[in-house]
Structures are given as structure tokens and as C-alpha cells.
Backbone as XML, in Angstrom:
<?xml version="1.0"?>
<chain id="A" units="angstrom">
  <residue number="1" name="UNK">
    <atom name="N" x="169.501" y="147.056" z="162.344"/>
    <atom name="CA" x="168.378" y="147.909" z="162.006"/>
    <atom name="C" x="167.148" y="147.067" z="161.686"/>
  </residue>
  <residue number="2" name="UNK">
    <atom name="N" x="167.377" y="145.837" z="160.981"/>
    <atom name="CA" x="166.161" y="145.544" z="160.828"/>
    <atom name="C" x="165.519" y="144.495" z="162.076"/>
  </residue>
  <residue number="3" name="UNK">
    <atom name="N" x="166.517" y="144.441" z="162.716"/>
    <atom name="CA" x="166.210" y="143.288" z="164.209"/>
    <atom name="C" x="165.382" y="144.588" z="164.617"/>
  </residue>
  <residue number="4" name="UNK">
    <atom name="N" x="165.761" y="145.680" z="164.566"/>
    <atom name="CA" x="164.842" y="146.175" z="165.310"/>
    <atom name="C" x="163.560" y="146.677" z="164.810"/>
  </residue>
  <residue number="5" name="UNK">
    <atom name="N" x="163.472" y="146.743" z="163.385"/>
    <atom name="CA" x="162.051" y="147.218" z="162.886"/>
    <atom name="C" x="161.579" y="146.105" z="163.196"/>
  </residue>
  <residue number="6" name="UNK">
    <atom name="N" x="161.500" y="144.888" z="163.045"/>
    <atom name="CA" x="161.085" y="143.189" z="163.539"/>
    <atom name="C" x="160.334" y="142.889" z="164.801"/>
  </residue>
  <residue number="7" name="UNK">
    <atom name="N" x="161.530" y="143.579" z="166.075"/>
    <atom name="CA" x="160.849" y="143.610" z="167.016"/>
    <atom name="C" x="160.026" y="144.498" z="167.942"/>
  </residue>
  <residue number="8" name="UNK">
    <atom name="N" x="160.168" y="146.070" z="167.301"/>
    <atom name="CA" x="158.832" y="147.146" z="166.938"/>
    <atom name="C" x="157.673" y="146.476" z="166.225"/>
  </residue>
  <residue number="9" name="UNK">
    <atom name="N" x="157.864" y="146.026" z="165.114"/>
    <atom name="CA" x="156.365" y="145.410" z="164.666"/>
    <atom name="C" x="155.918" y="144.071" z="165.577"/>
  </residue>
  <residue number="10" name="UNK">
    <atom name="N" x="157.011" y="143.502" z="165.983"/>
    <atom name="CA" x="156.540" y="142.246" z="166.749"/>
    <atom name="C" x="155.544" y="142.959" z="168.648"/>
  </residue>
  <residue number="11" name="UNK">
    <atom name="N" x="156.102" y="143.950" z="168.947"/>
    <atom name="CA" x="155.633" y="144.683" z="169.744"/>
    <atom name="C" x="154.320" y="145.322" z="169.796"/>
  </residue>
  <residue number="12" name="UNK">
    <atom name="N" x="154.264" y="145.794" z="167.935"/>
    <atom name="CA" x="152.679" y="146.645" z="167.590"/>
    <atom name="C" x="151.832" y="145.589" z="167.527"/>
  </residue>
  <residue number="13" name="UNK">
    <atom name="N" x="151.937" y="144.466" z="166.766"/>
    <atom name="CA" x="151.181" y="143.149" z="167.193"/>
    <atom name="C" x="150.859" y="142.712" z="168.410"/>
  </residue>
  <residue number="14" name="UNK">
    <atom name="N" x="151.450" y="142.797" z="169.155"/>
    <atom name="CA" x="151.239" y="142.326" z="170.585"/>
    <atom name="C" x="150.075" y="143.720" z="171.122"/>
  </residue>
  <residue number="15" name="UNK">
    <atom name="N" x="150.425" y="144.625" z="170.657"/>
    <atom name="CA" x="149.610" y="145.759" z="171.271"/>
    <atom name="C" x="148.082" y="145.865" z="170.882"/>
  </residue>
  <residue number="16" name="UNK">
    <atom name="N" x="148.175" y="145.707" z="169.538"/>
    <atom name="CA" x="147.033" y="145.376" z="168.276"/>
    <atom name="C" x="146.061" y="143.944" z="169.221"/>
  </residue>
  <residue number="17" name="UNK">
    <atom name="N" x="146.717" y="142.775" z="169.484"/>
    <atom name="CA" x="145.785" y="142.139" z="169.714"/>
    <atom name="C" x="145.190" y="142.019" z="171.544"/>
  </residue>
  <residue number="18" name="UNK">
    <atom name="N" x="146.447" y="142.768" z="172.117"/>
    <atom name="CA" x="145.619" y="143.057" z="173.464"/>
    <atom name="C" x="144.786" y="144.431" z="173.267"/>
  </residue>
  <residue number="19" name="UNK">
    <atom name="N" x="144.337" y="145.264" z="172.697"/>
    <atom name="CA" x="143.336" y="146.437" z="172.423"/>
    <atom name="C" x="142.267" y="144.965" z="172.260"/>
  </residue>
  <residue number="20" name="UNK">
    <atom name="N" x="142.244" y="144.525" z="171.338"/>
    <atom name="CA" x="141.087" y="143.557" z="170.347"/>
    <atom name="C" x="140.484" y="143.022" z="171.529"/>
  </residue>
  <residue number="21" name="UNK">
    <atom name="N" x="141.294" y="142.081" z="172.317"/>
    <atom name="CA" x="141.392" y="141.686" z="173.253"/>
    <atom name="C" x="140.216" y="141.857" z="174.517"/>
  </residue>
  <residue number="22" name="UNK">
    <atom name="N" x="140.744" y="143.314" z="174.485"/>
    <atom name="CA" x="140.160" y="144.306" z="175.715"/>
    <atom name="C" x="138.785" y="144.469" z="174.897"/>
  </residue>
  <residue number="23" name="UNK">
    <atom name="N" x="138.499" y="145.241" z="173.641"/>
    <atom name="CA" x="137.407" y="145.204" z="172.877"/>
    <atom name="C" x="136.562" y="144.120" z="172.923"/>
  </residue>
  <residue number="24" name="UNK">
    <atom name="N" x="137.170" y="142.592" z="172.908"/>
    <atom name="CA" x="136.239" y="141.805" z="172.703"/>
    <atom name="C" x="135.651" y="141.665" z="173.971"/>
  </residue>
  <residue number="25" name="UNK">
    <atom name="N" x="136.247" y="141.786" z="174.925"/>
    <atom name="CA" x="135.463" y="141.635" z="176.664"/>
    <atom name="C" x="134.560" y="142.308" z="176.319"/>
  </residue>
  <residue number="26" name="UNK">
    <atom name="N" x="134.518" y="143.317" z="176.224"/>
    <atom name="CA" x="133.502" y="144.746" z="176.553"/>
    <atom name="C" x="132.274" y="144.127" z="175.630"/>
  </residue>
  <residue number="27" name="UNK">
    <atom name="N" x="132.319" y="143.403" z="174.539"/>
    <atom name="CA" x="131.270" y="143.347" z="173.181"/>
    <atom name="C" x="130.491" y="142.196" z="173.557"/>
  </residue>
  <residue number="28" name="UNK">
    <atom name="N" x="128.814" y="142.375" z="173.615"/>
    <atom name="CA" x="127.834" y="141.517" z="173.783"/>
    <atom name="C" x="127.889" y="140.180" z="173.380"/>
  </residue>
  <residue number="29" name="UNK">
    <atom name="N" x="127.446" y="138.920" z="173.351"/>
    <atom name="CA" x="127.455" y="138.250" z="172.556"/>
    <atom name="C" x="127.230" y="138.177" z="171.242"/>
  </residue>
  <residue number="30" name="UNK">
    <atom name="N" x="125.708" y="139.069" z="170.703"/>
    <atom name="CA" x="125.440" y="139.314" z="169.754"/>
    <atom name="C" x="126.609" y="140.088" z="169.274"/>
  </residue>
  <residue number="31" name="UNK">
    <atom name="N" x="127.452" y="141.378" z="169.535"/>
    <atom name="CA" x="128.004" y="141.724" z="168.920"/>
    <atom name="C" x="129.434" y="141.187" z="168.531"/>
  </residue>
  <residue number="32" name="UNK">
    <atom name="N" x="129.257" y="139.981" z="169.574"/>
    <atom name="CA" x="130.798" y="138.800" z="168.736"/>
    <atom name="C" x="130.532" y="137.950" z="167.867"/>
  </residue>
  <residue number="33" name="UNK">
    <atom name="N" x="129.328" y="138.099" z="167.988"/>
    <atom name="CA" x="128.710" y="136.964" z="166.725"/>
    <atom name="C" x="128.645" y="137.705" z="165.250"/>
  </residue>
  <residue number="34" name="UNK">
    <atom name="N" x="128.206" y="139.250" z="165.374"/>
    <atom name="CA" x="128.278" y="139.966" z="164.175"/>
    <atom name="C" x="129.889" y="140.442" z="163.595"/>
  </residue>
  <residue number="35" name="UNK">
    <atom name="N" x="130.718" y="140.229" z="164.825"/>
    <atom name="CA" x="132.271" y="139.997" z="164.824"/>
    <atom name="C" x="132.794" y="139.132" z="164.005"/>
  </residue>
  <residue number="36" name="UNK">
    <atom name="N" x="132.691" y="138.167" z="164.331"/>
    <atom name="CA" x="132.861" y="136.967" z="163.416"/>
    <atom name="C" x="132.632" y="136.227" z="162.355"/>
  </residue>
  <residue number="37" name="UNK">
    <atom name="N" x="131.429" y="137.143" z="162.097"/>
    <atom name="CA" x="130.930" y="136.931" z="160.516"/>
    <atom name="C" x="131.470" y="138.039" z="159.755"/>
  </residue>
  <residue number="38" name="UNK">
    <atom name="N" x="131.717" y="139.137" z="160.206"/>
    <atom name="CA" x="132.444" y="140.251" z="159.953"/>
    <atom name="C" x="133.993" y="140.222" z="158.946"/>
  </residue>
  <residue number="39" name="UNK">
    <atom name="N" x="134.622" y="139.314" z="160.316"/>
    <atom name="CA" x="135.724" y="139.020" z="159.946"/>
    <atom name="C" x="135.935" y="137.715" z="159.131"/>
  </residue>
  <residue number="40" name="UNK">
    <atom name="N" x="134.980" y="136.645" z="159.034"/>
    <atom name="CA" x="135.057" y="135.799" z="158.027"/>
    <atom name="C" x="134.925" y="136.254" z="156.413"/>
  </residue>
  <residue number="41" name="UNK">
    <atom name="N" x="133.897" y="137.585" z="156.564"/>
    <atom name="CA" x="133.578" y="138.210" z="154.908"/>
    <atom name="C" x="135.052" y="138.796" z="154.831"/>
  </residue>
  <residue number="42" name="UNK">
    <atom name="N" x="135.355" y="139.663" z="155.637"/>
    <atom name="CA" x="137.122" y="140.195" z="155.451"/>
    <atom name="C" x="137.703" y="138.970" z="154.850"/>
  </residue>
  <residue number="43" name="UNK">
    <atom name="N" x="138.574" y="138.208" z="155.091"/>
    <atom name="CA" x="139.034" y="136.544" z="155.296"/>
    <atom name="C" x="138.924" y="136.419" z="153.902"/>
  </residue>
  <residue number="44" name="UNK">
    <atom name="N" x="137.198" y="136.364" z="153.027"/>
    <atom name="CA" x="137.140" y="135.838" z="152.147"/>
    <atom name="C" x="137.194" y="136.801" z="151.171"/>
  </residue>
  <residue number="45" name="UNK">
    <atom name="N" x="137.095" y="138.200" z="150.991"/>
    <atom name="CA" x="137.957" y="139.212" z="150.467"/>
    <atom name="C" x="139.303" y="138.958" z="150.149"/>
  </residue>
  <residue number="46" name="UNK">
    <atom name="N" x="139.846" y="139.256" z="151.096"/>
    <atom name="CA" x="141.337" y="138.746" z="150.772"/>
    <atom name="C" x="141.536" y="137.463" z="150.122"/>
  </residue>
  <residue number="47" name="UNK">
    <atom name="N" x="140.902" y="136.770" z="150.259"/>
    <atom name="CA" x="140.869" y="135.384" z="149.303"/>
    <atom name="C" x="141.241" y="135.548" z="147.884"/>
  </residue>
  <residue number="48" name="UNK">
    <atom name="N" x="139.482" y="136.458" z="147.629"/>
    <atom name="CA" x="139.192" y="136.973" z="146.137"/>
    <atom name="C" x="140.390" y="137.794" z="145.563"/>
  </residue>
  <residue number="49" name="UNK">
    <atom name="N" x="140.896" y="138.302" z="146.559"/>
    <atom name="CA" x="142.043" y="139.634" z="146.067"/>
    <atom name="C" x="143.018" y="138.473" z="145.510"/>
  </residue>
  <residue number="50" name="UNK">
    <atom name="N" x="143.669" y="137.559" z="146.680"/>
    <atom name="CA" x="144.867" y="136.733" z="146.029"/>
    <atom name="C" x="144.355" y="136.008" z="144.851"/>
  </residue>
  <residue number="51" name="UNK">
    <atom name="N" x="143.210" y="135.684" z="144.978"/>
    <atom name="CA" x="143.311" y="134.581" z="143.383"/>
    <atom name="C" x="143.345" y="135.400" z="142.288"/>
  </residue>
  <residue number="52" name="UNK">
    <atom name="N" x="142.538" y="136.641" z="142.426"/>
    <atom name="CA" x="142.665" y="137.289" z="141.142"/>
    <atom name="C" x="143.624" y="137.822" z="140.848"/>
  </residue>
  <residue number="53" name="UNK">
    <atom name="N" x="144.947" y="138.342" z="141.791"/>
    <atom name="CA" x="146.019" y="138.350" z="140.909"/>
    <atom name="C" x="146.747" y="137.819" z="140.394"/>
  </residue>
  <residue number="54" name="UNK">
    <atom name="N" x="146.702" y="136.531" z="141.196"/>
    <atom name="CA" x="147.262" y="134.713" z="140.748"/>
    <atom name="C" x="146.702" y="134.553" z="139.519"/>
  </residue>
  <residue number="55" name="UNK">
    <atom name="N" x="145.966" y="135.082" z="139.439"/>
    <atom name="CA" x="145.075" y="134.987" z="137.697"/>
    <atom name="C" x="144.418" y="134.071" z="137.372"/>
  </residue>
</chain>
């Protein structure tokens, strides 16, 4: 059972980053550039989240 929830999520990942994938073709330069700063502020969110519960 869980080999297989493992390789369902290993599957939704694979699906997740060919959509992104396909998304990022389609997106201007400018709008991979506002992408990427995007996802660096995400990145450093999650940062803030782990240290502050690390305390």
C-alpha cells in the first residue's frame, strides 16, 4: 500500500513539473524573470517558516 501511494505521488510530481514545464515555454522572458524572483521570495518564506519554529 504504501509502494503504491509513493509511486502515485512519484507520478503527480512528474505531472506537476511537465504542466510547469509546458507553462514555462508559453511565458515571455519578462514573465520568467518575474517567475523567478517569485519563486525565490516563496524559497525564502519557507526559510522564515523553518527557523521560526526551530526557534
Amino acid at each position: 500500500m504504501t509502494t503504491t501511494t509513493k509511486k502515485n505521488n512519484i507520478e503527480e510530481q512528474k505531472n506537476d513539473l511537465r504542466e510547469m514545464a509546458s507553462l514555462l515555454k508559453e511565458m515571455s522572458k519578462e514573465e520568467k524573470e518575474n517567475f523567478k524572483y517569485f519563486m525565490k521570495g516563496m524559497n525564502l518564506m519557507a526559510e522564515l517558516m523553518t527557523a521560526e519554529k526551530a526557534g
